[in-house]
C-alpha positions in Angstrom: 0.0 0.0 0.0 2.7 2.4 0.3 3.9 1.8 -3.1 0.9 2.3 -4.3 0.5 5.8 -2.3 3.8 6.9 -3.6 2.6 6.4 -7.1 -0.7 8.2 -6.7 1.1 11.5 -5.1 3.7 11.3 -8.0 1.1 11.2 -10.5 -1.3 14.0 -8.7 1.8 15.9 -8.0 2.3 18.0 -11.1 -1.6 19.1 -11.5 -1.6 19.7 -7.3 1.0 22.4 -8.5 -0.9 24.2 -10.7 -3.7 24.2 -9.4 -1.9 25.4 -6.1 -0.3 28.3 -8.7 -4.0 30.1 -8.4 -5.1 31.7 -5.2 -8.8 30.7 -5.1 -8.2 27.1 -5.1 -9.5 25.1 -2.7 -8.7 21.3 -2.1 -12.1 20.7 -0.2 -14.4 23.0 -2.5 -15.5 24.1 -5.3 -17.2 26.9 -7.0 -20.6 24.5 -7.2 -20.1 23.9 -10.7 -18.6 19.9 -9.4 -17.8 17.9 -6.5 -14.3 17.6 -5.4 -14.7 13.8 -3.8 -16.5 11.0 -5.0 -16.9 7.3 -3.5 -18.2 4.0 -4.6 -19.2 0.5 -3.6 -19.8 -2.9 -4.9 -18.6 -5.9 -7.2 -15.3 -6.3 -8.9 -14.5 -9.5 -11.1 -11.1 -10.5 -12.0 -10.8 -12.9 -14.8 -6.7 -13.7 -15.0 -5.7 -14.0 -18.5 -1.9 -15.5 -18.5 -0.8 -18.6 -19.5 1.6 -20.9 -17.4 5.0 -20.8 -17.4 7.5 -24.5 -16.7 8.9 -24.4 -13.7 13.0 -23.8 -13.1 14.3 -26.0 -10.5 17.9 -26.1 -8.9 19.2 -28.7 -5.7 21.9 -28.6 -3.6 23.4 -31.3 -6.1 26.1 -29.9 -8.2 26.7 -31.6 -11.8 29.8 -33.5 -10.8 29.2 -34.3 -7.3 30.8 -37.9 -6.6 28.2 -39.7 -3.6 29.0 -43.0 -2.3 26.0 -45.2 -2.8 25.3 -46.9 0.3 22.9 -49.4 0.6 20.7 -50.2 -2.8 19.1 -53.2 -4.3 20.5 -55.4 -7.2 16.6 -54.4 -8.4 16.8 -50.8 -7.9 20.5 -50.4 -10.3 18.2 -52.4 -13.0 16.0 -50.5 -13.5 17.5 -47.2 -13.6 20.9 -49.2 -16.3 21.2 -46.8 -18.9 20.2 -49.4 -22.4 22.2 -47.8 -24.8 25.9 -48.1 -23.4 28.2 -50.4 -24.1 28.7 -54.4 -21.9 24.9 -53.7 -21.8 24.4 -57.1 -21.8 26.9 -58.2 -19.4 26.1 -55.8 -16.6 22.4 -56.6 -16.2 23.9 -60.4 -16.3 26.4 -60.2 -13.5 23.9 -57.5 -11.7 21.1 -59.9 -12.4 22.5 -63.2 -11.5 22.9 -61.9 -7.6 19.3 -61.8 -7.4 17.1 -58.2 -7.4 16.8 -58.5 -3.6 20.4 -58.5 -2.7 21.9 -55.4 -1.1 24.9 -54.1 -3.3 26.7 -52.8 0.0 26.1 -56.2 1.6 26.6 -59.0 -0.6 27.2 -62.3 1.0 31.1 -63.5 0.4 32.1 -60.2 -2.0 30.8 -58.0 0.6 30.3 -54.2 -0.3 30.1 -53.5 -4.2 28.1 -50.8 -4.4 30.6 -47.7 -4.8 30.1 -44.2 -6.0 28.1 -42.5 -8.7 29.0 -39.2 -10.5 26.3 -37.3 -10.3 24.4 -34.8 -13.4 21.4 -33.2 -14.4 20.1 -32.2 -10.6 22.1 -28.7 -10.8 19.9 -27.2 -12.8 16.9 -27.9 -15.1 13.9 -26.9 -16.5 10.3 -28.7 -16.4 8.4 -28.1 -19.7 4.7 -28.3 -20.0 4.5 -27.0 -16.2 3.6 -23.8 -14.5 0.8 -22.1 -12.4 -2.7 -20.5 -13.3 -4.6 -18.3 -11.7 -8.4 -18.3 -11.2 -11.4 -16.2 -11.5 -12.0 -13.9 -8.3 -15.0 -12.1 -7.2 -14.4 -9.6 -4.3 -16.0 -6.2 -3.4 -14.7 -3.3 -4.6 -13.8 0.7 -3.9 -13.4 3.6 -5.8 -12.6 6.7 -4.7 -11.8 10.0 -6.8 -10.5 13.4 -5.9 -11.2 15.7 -8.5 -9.1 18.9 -9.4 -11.8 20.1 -11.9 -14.5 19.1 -13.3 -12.8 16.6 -16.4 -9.2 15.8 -14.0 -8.9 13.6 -10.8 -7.3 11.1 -9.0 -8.4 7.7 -8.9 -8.0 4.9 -6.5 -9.8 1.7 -6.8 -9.4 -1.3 -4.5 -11.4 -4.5 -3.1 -11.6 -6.6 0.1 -8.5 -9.2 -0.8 -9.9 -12.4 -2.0 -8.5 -15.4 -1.6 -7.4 -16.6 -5.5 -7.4 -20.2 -6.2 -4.3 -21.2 -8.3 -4.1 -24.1 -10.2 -1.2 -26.2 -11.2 -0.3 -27.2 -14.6 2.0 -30.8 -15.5 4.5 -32.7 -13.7 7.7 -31.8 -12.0 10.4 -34.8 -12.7 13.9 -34.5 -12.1 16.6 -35.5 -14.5 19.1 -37.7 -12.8 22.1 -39.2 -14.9 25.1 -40.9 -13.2 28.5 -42.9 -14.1 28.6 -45.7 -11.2 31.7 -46.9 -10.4 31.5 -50.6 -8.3 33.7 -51.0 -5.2 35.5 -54.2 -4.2 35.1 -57.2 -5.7 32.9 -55.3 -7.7 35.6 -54.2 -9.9 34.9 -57.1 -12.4 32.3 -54.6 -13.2 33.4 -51.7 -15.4 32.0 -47.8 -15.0 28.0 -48.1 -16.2 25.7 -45.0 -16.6 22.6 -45.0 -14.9 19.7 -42.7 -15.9 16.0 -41.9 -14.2 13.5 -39.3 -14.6 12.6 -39.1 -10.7 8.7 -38.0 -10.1 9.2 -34.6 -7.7 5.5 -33.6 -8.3 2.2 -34.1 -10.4 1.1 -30.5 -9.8 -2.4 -31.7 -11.3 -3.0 -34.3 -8.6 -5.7 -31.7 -7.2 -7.8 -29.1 -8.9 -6.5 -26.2 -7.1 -2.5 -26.6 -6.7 -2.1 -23.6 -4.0 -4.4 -20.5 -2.8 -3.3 -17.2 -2.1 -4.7 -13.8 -0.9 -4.2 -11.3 -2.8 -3.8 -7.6 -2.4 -4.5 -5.7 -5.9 -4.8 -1.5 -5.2 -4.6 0.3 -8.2 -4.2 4.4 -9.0 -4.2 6.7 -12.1 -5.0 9.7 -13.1 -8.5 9.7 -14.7 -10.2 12.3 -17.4 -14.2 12.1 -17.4 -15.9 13.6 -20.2 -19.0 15.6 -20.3 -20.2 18.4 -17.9 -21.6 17.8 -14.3 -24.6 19.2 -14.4 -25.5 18.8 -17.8 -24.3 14.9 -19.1 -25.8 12.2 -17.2 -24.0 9.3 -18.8 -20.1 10.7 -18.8 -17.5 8.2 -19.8 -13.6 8.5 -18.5 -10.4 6.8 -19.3 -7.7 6.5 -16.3 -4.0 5.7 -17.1 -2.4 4.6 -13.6 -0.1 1.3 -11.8 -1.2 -1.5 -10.1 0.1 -3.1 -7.0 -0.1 -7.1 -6.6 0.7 -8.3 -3.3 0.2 -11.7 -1.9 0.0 -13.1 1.5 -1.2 -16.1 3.3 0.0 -18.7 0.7 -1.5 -22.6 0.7 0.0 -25.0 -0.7 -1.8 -28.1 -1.6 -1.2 -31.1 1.3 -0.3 -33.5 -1.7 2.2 -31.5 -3.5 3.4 -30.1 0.1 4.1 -34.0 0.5 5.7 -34.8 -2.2 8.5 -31.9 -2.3 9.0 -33.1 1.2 10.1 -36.5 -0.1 11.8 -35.4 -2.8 14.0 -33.0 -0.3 14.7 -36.6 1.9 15.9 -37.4 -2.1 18.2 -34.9 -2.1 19.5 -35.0 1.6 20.3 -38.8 1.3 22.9 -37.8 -1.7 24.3 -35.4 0.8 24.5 -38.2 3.1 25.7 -40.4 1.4 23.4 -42.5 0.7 22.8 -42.0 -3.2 20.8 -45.8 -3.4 18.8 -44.4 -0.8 17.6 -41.6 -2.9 17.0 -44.0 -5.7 14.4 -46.2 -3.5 12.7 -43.2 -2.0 13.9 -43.7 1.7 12.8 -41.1 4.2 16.2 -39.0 4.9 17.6 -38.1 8.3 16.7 -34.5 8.4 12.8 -33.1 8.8 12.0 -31.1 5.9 10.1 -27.5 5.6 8.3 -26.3 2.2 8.1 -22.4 1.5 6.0 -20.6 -0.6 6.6 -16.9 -2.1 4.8 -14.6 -4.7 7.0 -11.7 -5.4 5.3 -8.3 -4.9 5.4 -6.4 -8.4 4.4 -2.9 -9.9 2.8 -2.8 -13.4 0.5 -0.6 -15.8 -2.9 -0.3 -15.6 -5.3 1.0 -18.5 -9.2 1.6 -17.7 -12.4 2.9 -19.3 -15.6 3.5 -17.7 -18.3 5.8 -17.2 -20.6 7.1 -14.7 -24.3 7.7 -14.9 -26.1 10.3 -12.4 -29.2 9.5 -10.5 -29.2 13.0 -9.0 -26.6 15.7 -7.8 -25.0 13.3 -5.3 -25.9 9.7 -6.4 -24.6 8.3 -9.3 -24.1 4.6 -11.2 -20.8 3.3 -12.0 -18.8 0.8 -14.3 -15.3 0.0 -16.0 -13.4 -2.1 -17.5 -9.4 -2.3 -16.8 -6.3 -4.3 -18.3 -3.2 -4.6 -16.2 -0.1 -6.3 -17.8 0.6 -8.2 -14.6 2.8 -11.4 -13.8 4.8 -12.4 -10.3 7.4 -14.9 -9.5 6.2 -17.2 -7.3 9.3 -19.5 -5.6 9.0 -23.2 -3.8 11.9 -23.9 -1.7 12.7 -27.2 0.4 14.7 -26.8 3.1 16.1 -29.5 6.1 16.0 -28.6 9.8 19.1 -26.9 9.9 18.2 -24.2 7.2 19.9 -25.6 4.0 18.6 -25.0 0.6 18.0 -28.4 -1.2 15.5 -27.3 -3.7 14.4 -24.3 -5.3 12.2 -24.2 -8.3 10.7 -20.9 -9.5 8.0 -20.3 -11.9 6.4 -16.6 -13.5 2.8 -16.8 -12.9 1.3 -15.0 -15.8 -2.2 -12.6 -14.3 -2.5 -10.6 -16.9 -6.1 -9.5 -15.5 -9.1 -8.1 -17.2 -11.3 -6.3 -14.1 -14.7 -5.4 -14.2 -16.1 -2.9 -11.8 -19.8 -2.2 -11.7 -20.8 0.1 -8.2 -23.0 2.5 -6.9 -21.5 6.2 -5.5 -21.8 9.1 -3.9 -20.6 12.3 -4.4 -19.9 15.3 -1.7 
């Protein structure tokens, strides 16, 4: 709200000044010929018209990182062998012939073969064919004017924050790629690739994927044609900024769920325990998921008009355009405040907003 104050001074500013220039003006009154206030009341419909943007993701796994393995199933390295690499063949034989229940770190009479993997594709990468939407909204709405003359004024126009449904768009997987190297007696093996497209998140699995309130105060300058006194239908175009704020984030108990799992993913690798990660074992650390929608500024476009019942009363409806999108960031963190996963995606509003009210002026 500040911002938005700021703006609305810096735009009445250079008219306050010259109307200030003449002696007989008056901020509270008028001459009669116009009222220098105006205030109205009642519905104002958002209808968000952005498309969704994929998801950018980044862990605390840099391309490169070397993780021993741990404990991991013959079954779990099978199915995860990347096909197209050379001694195919012989790998799944050797791997296969220990049986897919057999613990790679714990194989009777060779002991521990399960070694270390050379870890890609987790640094850094994008989820096509994901993203966030936002909903219709219905709210009620305020408009207030301050008028200069009887053409010029100062418009702000507002509503009780809704709460906005937001709904998700594809699924989030993860990339991983990996050069395993065996250990011990596992050496008969040579280096193999591995290769899975982990599930992070079906951001679909519900109809609404997170909720937010939003705070959406908008200001302009505005120029109403016609006469008081003398047009009772006068249209007006404003030219101003609007203000999206959001607060009170949900995020859906599913999706909350399954970022905290992959995080346990991610914190396994750090321990150590790269098979781990591939079975989907819980992690030593609690995790915590974080939601944020960047605040953002942007313009505003609006025609309307007004039609008077009387001197005082008067009917009231526009429609505006604001070019309007925020960043809205997911991060996964363990108990002791580390970062494992970020992923950041521009939700597109883009808002039409119709205002239809009743006012008074004085």
């Amino acid at each position: 709200m500040k911002t938005i104050a700021f703006y609305t001074c810096a735009i009445a500013a250079p008219l306050l000044a010259t109307q200030s220039a003449s002696a007989a003006f008056d901020y509270f009154k008028t001459d009669g010929s116009f009222k220098r206030f105006s205030v109205s009341a009642g519905w104002l419909h958002a209808s968000p018209q952005g498309d969704a943007n994929e998801f950018e993701n980044t862990t605390a796994i840099d391309d490169g990182t070397v993780a021993e393995n741990g404990s991991v199933r013959v079954g779990t390295v099978l199915d995860v062998i990347e096909p197209n690499q050379p001694n195919v063949g012989l790998i799944n034989g050797v791997l296969g012939a220990l049986g897919n229940d057999t613990d790679l770190s714990n194989v009777p009479v060779l002991g521990d073969l399960s070694g270390v993997t050379n870890i890609s594709g987790l640094e850094r990468w994008e989820s096509p064919n994901t993203g966030l939407e936002a909903d219709d909204v219905d709210t009620v709405g305020l408009l207030f004017n301050y008028y200069f003359d009887d053409n010029w004024s100062v418009e702000v126009k507002a509503g009780i924050p809704p709460k906005v449904d937001i709904a998700g768009k594809g699924e989030v997987l993860a990339p991983l790629r990996g050069n395993v190297t065996p250990s011990g007696a596992g050496a008969i093996l040579s280096e193999f690739a591995i290769t899975n497209d982990i599930p992070i998140t079906d951001l679909e699995q519900d109809d609404v994927a997170s909720t937010a309130r939003a705070w959406l105060p908008a200001a302009g300058i505005q120029y109403q044609f016609g006469k008081s006194g003398v047009n009772k239908f006068r249209p007006y175009i404003v030219g101003g900024a609007i203000y999206a704020y959001f607060d009170d984030i949900d995020l859906d108990s599913g999706i909350e769920a399954d970022l905290k799992r992959a995080g346990d993913q991610i914190q396994n690798i750090i321990d150590g325990r790269a098979g781990a990660a591939l079975e989907n074992v819980s992690s030593s650390s609690d995790m915590t998921v974080d939601v944020d929608a960047e605040s953002t500024l942007a313009p505003i476009i609006t025609i309307g008009g007004t039609y008077d019942f009387d001197e005082n009363w008067f009917a009231v409806g526009s429609l505006s355009y604001a070019k309007l999108d925020s960043e809205t960031t997911i991060t996964v963190k363990n108990d002791s405040g580390q970062e494992l996963i970020r992923s950041k995606s521009k939700l597109d509003i883009d808002p039409y907003i119709t205002y239809l009210g009743v006012g008074y002026r004085f």
